[in-house]
C-alpha positions in Angstrom: 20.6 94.8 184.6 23.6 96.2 185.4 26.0 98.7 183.2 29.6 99.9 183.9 30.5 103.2 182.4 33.8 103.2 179.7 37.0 105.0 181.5 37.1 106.3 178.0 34.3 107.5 176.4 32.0 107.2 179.8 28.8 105.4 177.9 27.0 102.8 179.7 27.8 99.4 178.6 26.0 96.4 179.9 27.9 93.1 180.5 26.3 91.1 177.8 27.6 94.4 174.8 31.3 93.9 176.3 34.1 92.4 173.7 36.5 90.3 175.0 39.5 88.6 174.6 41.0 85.9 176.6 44.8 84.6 175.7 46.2 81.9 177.7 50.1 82.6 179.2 52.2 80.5 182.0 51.1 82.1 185.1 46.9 81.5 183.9 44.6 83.1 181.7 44.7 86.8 180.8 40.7 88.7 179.7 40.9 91.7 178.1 37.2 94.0 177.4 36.8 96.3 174.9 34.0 98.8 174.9 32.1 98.3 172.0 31.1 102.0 171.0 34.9 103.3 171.2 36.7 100.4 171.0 39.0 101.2 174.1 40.6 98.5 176.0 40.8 98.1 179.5 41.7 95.0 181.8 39.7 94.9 184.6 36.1 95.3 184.9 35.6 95.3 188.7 36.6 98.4 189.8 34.4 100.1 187.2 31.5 98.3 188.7 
């Protein structure tokens, strides 16, 4: 299984622990992840693949 590590707090998270949030707007659909041990936000989890 694979884990990303938290820009913030730099703990392993694996995909299935992430929160997220998903709110609809005109131009689509906009996911936001929060790391669930210190509840940072970031946008995109790609690049910390």
């Amino acid at each position: 299984m694979s884990k990303l590590d938290c820009p913030d707090c730099g703990r392993g998270i694996a995909m299935h622990e992430l929160e997220t949030k998903t709110v609809a707007q005109t131009s689509g659909f906009q996911t936001n992840y929060r790391c669930p041990f210190c509840r940072s936000d970031f946008d995109d989890v790609a690049q910390l693949m």
